[in-house]
N, CA and C of each residue as an Amber inpcrd file, in Angstrom:
protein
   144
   0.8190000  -1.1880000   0.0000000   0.0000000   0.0000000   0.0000000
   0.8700000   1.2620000   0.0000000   1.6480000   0.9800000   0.5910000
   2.6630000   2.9690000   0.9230000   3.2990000   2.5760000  -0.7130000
   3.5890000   1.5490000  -1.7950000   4.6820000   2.1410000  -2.5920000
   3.3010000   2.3520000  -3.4120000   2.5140000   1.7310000  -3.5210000
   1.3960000   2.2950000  -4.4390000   0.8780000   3.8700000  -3.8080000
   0.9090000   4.4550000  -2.9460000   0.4410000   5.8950000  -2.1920000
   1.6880000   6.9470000  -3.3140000   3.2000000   5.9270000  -2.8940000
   4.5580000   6.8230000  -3.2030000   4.2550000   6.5450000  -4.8630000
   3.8130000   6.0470000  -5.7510000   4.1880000   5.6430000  -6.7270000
   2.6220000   6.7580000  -7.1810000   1.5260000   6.9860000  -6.5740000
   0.3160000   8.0200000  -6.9420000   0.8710000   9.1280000  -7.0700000
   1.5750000   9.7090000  -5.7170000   2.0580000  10.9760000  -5.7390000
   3.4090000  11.5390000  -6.2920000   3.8340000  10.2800000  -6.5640000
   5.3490000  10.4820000  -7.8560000   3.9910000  11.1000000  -8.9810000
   3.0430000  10.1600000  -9.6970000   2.5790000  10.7410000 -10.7240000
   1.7000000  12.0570000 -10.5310000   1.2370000  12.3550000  -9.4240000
   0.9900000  13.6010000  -9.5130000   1.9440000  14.6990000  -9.5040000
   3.0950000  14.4590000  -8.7980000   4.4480000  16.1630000  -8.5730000
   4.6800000  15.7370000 -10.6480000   4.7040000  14.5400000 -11.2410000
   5.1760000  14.7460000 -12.4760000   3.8390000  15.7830000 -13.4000000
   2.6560000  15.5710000 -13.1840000   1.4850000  15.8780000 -13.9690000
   1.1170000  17.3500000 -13.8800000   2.3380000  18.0950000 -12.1900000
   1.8120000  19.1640000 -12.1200000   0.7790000  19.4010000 -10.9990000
   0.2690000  18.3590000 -10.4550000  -1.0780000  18.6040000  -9.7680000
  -0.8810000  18.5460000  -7.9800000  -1.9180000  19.2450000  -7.5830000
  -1.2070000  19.3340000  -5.9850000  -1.5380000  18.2080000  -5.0630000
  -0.9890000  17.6770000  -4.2300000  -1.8590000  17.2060000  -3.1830000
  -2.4890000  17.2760000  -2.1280000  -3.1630000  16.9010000  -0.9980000
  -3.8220000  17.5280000   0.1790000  -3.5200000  16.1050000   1.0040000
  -2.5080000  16.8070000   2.4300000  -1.8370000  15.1310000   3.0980000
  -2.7530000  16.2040000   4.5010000  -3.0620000  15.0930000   5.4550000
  -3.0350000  15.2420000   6.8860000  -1.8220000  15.7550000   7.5510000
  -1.5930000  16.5800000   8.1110000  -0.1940000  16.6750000   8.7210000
  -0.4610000  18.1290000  10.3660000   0.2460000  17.5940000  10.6930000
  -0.4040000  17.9280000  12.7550000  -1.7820000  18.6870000  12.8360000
  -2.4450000  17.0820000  12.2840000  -3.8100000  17.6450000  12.6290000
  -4.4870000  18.9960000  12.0440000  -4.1830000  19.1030000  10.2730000
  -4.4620000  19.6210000   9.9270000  -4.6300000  19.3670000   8.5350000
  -5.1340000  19.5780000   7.2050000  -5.2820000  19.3650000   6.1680000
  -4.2170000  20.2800000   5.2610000  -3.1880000  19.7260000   4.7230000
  -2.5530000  20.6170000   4.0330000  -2.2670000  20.2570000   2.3910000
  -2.3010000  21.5370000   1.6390000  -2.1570000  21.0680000   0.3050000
  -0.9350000  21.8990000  -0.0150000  -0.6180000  20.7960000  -0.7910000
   1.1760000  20.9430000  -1.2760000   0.8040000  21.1920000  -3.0500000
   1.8340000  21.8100000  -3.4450000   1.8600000  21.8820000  -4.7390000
   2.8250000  21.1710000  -5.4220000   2.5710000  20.7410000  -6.2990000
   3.5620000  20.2080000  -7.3160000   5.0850000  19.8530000  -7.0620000
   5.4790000  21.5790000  -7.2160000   6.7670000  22.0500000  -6.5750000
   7.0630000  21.4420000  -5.2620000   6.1230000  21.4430000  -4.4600000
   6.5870000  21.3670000  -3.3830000   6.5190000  19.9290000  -2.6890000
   6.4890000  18.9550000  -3.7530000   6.4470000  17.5870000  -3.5840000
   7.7730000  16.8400000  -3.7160000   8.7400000  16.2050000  -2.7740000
  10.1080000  15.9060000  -2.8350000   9.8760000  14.5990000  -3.9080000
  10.5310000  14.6040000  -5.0730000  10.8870000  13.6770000  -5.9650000
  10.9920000  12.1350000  -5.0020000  10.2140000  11.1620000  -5.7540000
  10.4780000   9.9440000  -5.4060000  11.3940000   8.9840000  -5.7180000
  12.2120000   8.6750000  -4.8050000  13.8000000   8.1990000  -5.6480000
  13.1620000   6.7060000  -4.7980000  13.2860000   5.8850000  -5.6590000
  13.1530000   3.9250000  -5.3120000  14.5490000   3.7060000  -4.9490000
  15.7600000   4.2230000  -4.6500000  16.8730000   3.7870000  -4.6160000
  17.3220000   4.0490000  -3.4610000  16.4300000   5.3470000  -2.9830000
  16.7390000   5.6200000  -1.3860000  15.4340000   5.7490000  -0.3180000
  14.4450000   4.8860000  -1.2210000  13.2180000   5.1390000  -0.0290000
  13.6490000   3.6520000   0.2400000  13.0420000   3.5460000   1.4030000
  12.7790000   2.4430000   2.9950000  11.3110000   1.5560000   2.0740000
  10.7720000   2.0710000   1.2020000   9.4420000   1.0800000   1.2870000
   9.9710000   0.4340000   0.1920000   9.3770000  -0.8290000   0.6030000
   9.6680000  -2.3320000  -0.0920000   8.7250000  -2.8770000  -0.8400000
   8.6600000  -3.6240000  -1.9900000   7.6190000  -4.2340000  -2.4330000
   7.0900000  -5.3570000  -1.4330000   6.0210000  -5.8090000  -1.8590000
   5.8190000  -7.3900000  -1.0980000   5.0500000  -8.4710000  -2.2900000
Protein backbone atom coordinates (compact mmCIF):
# COMPACT_ATOMS: atom_id res chain seq x y z
CA UNK A 1 0.00 0.00 0.00
CA UNK A 2 2.66 2.97 0.92
CA UNK A 3 4.68 2.14 -2.59
CA UNK A 4 1.40 2.30 -4.44
CA UNK A 5 0.44 5.89 -2.19
CA UNK A 6 4.56 6.82 -3.20
CA UNK A 7 4.19 5.64 -6.73
CA UNK A 8 0.32 8.02 -6.94
CA UNK A 9 2.06 10.98 -5.74
CA UNK A 10 5.35 10.48 -7.86
CA UNK A 11 2.58 10.74 -10.72
CA UNK A 12 0.99 13.60 -9.51
CA UNK A 13 4.45 16.16 -8.57
CA UNK A 14 5.18 14.75 -12.48
CA UNK A 15 1.48 15.88 -13.97
CA UNK A 16 1.81 19.16 -12.12
CA UNK A 17 -1.08 18.60 -9.77
CA UNK A 18 -1.21 19.33 -5.99
CA UNK A 19 -1.86 17.21 -3.18
CA UNK A 20 -3.82 17.53 0.18
CA UNK A 21 -1.84 15.13 3.10
CA UNK A 22 -3.04 15.24 6.89
CA UNK A 23 -0.19 16.67 8.72
CA UNK A 24 -0.40 17.93 12.76
CA UNK A 25 -3.81 17.65 12.63
CA UNK A 26 -4.46 19.62 9.93
CA UNK A 27 -5.28 19.36 6.17
CA UNK A 28 -2.55 20.62 4.03
CA UNK A 29 -2.16 21.07 0.31
CA UNK A 30 1.18 20.94 -1.28
CA UNK A 31 1.86 21.88 -4.74
CA UNK A 32 3.56 20.21 -7.32
CA UNK A 33 6.77 22.05 -6.57
CA UNK A 34 6.59 21.37 -3.38
CA UNK A 35 6.45 17.59 -3.58
CA UNK A 36 10.11 15.91 -2.84
CA UNK A 37 10.89 13.68 -5.97
CA UNK A 38 10.48 9.94 -5.41
CA UNK A 39 13.80 8.20 -5.65
CA UNK A 40 13.15 3.92 -5.31
CA UNK A 41 16.87 3.79 -4.62
CA UNK A 42 16.74 5.62 -1.39
CA UNK A 43 13.22 5.14 -0.03
CA UNK A 44 12.78 2.44 2.99
CA UNK A 45 9.44 1.08 1.29
CA UNK A 46 9.67 -2.33 -0.09
CA UNK A 47 7.62 -4.23 -2.43
CA UNK A 48 5.82 -7.39 -1.10
Amino acid sequence: MKLASAEAIEKHRKLGKSISIWQDGQIITLTAEQIPPYDPEKSQIQET
